[in-house]
C-alpha positions in Angstrom: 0.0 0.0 0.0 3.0 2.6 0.8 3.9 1.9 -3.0 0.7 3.3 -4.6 1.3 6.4 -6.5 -1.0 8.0 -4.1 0.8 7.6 -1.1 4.1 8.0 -2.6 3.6 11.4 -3.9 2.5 12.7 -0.3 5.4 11.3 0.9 7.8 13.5 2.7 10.8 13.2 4.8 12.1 14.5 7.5 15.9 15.2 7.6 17.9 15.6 10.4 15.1 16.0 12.6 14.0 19.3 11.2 10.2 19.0 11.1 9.3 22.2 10.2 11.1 22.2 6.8 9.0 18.9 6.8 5.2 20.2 7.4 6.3 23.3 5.3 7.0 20.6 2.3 3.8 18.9 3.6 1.5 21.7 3.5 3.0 22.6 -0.1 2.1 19.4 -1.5 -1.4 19.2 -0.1 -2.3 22.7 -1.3 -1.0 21.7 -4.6 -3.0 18.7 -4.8 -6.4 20.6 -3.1 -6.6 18.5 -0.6 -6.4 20.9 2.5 -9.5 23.0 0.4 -10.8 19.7 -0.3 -11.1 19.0 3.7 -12.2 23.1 4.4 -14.8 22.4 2.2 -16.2 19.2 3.8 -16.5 20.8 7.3 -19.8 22.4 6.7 -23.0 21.5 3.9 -22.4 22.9 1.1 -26.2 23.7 -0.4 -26.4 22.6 -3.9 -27.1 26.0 -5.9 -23.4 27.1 -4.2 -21.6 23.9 -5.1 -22.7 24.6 -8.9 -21.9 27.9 -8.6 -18.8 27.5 -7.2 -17.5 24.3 -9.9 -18.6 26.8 -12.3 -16.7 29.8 -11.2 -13.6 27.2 -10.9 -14.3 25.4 -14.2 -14.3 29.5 -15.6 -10.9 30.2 -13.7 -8.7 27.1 -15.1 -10.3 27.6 -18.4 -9.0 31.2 -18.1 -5.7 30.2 -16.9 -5.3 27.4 -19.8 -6.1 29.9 -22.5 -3.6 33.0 -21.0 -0.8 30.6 -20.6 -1.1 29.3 -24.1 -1.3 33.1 -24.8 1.9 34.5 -22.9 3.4 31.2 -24.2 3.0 32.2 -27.8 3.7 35.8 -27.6 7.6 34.6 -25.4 8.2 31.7 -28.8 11.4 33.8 -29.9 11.2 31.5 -33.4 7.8 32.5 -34.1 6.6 33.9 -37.6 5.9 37.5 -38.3 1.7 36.8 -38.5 1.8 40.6 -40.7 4.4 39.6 -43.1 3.6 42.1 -45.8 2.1 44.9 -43.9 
């Protein structure tokens, strides 16, 4: 079971006894994953209407984020074509 991807990539250790360099590296990879939100989430009901609302508001965000990385990604290509070539 300590082999699963799951529990491998949660795994952190702890180096010559310094466990707060530890938990920081914990926290990190939690928030990364969305677990701690996750877990903040489940604490109270959530009522329906503001679960859709709020999938949709995140759905919105990382659709945003795809499309202005792809963006800034094209613009920073050094090798790029000139798209007005005879202008």
């Amino acid at each position: 079971m300590a082999n699963h991807l799951r529990f491998v990539a949660r795994t952190v250790m702890v180096r010559e006894g310094n466990i707060d360099a530890a938990y920081k590296t914990l926290n990190r990879v939690l928030s990364t994953d969305g677990v701690i939100e996750t877990v903040k989430r489940g604490r109270y009901y959530e009522k329906p209407c503001r679960r859709r609302q709020r999938e949709n508001y995140e759905n919105c965000k990382r659709i945003y984020h795809t499309e202005m990385a792809r963006k800034i990604s094209f613009i920073s290509r050094a090798n790029r074509q000139d798209p007005w070539l005879g202008c």
